[in-house]
C-alpha angles and dihedrals in degrees: 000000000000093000096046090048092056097038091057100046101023105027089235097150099166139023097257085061086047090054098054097038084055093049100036075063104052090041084051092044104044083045100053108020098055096135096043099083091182093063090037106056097037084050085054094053088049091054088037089062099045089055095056110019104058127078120263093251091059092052092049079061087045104052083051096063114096097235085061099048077047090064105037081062106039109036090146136106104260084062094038123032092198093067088057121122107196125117098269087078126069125223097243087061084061086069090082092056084078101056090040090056086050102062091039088057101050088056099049089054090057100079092005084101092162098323091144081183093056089052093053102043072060101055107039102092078060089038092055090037090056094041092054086046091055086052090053099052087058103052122049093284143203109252110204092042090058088039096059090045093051083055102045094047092053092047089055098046094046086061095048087045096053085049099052099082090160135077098228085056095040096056092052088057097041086048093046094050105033120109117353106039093045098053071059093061097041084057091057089058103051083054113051103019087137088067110074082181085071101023086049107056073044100055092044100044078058103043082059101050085058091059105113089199116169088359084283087145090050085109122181117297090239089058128094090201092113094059097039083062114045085044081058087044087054103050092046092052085042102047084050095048102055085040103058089041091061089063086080120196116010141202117259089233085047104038102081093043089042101034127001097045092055086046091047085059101047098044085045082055086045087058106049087042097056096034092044097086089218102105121057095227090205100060089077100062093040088057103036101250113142098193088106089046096042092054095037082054087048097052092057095040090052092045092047093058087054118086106224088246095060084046092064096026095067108056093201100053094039095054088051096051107051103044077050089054096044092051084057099051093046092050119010108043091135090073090040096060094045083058112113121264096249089049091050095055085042079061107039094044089055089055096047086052095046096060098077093050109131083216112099093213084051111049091034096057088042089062096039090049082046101050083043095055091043094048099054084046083042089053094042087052093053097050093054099091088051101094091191114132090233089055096047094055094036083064099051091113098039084054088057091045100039083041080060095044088051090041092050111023091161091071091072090029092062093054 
């Protein structure tokens, strides 16, 4: 009945015609309707729907249509308003860059295979935008100018990143930004750390490049891109960090845009870095380098600043919190018994808090963060009687954590 439908008003007579119909109008509709967001981003979902809902035999037919070749080749604003950055749009209309980048990617990917060229002539509109940022930056410069096109820019490579589920993709992306147009975006960060609207699109754009999906981050063993990346993860974390906590005391109608929401992000990055399994954790202390500890050190200091209300009363920030903490339990104890007492009850009491979350993510990390903490206590106290000399250095770190439990009962009683 479709088919008949359009066949009668509009002469499609076979699935190829529909295609391109559908596309001739996205591509009409993303060109001439750029200050309209409805019709935008309803436009964008369309096309975001065509990009991962059809067969791939579908999208073999798709990548073929000439508004889709358009689009591959001219993915700039004088072709489409809407990825403008003047002073006409708002920043809230950038949001809809991400989802944009997204779709085109997905259907670059469909026929890219390892065409390193292909990938560049791509991204070459976001290769000359970051080139004239970084100009800017060394001149005195003007600041919102710089500050749109930051935006803009992490919004559009938030959107590449989510759509390169592959290793071959991945590694063009990861060669093509690091390390010149990331110190770009660090340096974002240490400027406008008070502007979530800029801080924000940054934090994300990284939170997703640490996403090890499909194993798309396992890189060769003889590359070091694993731990490039989680060194620029950590300044990042790290410059944020010391920053918001400079703000000092916020409002309560301020403190989750200008603080917690920031925070949420970079412990959600922490996350997907250490529970990633592409970084060997221990190659940093055997060679000196502090990155792990410096972040480690960030992500107390930031959770230190935060009330354990605050801590359950915000989701985000509370469901990035908890599956964190339980990553660090699981793998990292070490660091978690040299804490300091006072951080250690800060931790223990928000599990103990959190247990009683009605949220799932919540709960469920709280008591695999709980079973992890018990069990290393459970295995030191085991080896006690063992008087070997091996033994007796290997629990070194179980003496400090059993010496708090004993110093403080009332932590594990409670709960």
């Amino acid at each position: 009945q479709v088919y008949a439908r359009m066949s009668e008003v509009l002469g499609i007579t076979d699935d190829n015609h529909v295609l391109e119909t559908f596309m001739t109008k996205i591509v009409t509709n993303l060109k001439y309707r750029g200050r309209c967001e409805p019709v935008i981003s309803r436009t964008l979902q369309f096309l975001n729907d065509l990009s991962v809902g059809y067969p791939f035999y579908l999208l073999k037919k798709l990548v073929k249509i000439e508004a889709v070749k358009f689009m591959l080749q001219n993915h700039t604003s004088k072709h489409f308003p809407f990825l403008g950055v003047s002073d006409n749009y708002s920043l809230s209309d950038l949001r809809c860059r991400t989802v944009f980048y997204t779709c085109l990617t997905r259907l670059l990917m469909v026929d890219l295979g390892e065409d390193e060229d292909e990938f560049e002539n791509f991204m070459l509109p976001l290769t000359v935008a970051f080139e004239s940022v970084t100009q800017v930056f060394n001149s005195s410069f003007e600041q919102e100018e710089a500050k749109r096109m930051l935006i803009g820019l992490a919004r559009d490579l938030r959107g590449i990143a989510f759509a390169l589920n592959t290793k071959t993709s991945y590694t063009m992306l990861f060669d093509w930004i690091y390390p010149a147009y990331i110190s770009v975006l660090q340096r974002a960060i240490e400027l406008w750390y008070r502007e979530p609207a800029c801080t924000t699109p940054v934090l994300k754009m990284m939170a997703e490049f640490m996403q090890n999906r499909s194993q798309r981050l396992n890189f060769d063993v003889s590359s070091p891109n694993g731990i490039l990346l989680f060194r620029e993860a950590s300044k990042m974390i790290c410059t944020y960090g010391n920053q918001i906590l400079s703000l000092g005391t916020l409002s309560k109608d301020q403190v989750y845009p200008l603080k917690l929401k920031g925070i949420s992000i970079c412990y959600s990055a922490l996350k997907s870095a250490l529970c990633g399994n592409y970084v060997s954790f221990g190659v940093f202390k055997l060679y000196g380098d502090n990155h792990f500890d410096n972040v480690l050190q960030a992500f107390v200091k930031m959770l230190l600043s935060v009330s354990h209300s605050d801590l359950l009363q915000y989701r985000k920030l509370s469901q990035s919190y908890y599956p964190l903490l339980e990553c660090l339990t699981q793998d990292h104890m070490s660091f978690i018994t040299s804490l300091e007492p006072h951080v250690l009850i800060y931790i223990l009491t928000s599990i103990s808090e959190g247990l009683t979350a009605v949220d799932t993510i919540i709960s469920s990390s709280c008591c695999a963060s709980l079973d992890y903490i018990v069990s290393y206590l459970f295995k030191h106290l085991a080896k006690e009687g063992k008087k070997t000399l091996r033994c007796r250095e290997i629990s070194q770190d179980g003496q400090r954590l059993l010496h708090f439990m004993q110093q403080n009962p009332e932590v594990l009683q409670q709960v």
